[in-house]
Wavefront OBJ file of the C-alpha trace (Angstrom):
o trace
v 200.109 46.622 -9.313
v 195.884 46.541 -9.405
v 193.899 46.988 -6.610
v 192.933 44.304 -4.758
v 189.608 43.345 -2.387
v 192.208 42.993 0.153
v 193.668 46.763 -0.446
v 189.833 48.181 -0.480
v 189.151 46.706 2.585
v 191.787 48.424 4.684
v 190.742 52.085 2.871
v 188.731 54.742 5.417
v 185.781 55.992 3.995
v 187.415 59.047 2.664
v 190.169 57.093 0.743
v 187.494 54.551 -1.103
v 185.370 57.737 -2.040
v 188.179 59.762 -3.361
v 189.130 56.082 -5.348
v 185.416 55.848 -6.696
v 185.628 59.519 -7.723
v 188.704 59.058 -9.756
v 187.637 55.542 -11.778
v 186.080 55.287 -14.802
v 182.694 53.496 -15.260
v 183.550 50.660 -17.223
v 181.466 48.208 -18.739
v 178.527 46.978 -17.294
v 179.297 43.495 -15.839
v 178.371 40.075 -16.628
v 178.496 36.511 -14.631
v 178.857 35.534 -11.045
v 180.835 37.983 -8.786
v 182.169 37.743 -5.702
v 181.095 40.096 -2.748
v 181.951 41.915 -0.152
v 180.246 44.663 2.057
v 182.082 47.800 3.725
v 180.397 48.426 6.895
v 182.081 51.599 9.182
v 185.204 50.990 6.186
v 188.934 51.460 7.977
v 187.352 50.718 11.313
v 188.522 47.555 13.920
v 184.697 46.719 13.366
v 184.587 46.586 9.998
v 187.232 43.865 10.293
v 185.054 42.004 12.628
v 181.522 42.831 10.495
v 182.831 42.062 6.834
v 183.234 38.206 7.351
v 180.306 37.802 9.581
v 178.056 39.807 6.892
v 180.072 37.342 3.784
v 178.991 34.280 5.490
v 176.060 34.677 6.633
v 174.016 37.475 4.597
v 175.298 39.044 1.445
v 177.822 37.059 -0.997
v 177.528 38.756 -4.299
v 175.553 39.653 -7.533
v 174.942 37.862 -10.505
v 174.918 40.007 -13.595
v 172.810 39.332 -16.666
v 174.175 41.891 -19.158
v 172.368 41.280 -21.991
v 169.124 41.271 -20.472
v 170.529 44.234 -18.099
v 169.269 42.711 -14.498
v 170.959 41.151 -11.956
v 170.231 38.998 -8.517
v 171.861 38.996 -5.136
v 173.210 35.632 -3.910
v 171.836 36.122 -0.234
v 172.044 33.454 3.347
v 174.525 30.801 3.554
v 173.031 29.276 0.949
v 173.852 32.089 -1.531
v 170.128 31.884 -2.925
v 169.825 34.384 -6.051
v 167.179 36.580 -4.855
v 166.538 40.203 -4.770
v 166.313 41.285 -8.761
v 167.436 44.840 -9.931
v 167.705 46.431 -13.262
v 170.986 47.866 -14.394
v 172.053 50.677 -16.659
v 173.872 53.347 -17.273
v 173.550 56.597 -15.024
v 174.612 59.300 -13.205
v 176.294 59.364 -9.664
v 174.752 60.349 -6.709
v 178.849 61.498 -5.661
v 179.575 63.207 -8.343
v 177.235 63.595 -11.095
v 179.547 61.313 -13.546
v 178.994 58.339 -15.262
v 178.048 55.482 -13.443
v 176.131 51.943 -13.339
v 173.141 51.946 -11.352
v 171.212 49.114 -9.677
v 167.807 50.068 -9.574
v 165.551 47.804 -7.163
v 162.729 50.113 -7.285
v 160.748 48.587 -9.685
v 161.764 44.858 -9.392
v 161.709 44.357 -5.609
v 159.219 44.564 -2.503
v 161.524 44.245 0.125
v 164.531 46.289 -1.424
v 162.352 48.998 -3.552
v 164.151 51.819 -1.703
v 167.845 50.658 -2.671
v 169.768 52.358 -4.883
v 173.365 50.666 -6.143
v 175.882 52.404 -8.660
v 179.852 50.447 -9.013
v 182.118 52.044 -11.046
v 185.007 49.939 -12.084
v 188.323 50.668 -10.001
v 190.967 47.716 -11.466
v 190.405 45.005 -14.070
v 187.385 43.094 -13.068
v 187.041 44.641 -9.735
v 184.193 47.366 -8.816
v 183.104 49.724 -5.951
v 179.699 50.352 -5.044
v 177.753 52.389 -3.352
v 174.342 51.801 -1.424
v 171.926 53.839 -0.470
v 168.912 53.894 1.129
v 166.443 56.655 -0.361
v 168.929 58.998 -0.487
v 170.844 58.108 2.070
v 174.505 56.402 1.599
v 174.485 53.559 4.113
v 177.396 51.269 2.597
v 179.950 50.629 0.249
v 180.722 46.782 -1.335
v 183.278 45.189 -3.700
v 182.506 42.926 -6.577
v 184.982 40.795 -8.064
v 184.833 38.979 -11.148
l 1 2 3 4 5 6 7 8 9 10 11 12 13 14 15 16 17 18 19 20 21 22 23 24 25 26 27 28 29 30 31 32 33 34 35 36 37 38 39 40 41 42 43 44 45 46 47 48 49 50 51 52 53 54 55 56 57 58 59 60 61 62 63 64 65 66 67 68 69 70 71 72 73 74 75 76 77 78 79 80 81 82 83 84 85 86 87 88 89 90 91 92 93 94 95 96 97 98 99 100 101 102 103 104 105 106 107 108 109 110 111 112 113 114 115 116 117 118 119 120 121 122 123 124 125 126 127 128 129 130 131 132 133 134 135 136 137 138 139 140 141 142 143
């Protein structure tokens, strides 16, 4: 049976790396996705933090394949702000294959972010998000 947001949710930090580790990159995704952020994963406040964060901040992406870009749906609103590129890279884990995000050259506010998602069931990616080159979260997109 595929993975689920559901199942990712409940993984500790160790468990979701080991998963991203193990999963192929896939293809680079296109359309509206559904989000969800991994704050302190496995933890009694990441229960409380994911829906608060859902609602309120962070709801998704919205790929653009073809023209290899994509915006964040931010605020209750789900306003498609915050533009990054996307292509084909390596890991920051593990030196494999990966998609990054790159908001360096396409964003004031998030130029320091890095993204990459690797594809982990049908339609279903983890991410990773770092500041500089510091890891500060993981997130699920679903397609």
């Amino acid at each position: 049976m595929p993975l689920t947001v559901d199942d990712l949710t409940k993984m500790s930090q160790a468990e979701l790396d080991d998963l991203y580790c193990q999963s192929p990159v896939g293809m680079i995704p296109d359309g509206n996705s559904q989000g969800t952020a991994l704050i302190w994963p496995g933890s009694w406040l990441s229960r409380i933090l994911v829906p608060l964060i859902k609602l309120l901040a962070w709801q998704g992406k919205v790929f653009h394949r073809e023209q290899r870009f994509l915006l964040n749906k931010v605020s209750p609103l789900r306003l498609r702000l915050v533009k990054a590129e996307v292509y084909p890279g390596k890991s920051w884990i593990d030196d494999g294959e990966t998609t990054v995000l790159d908001y360096s050259k396409t964003s004031f506010v998030a130029q320091k972010i890095r993204d990459e998602i690797r594809e982990v069931a049908p339609n279903l990616y983890l991410g990773q998000a770092y500041w500089g080159k510091t890891r500060v979260l993981n997130f699920i997109l679903k397609f």
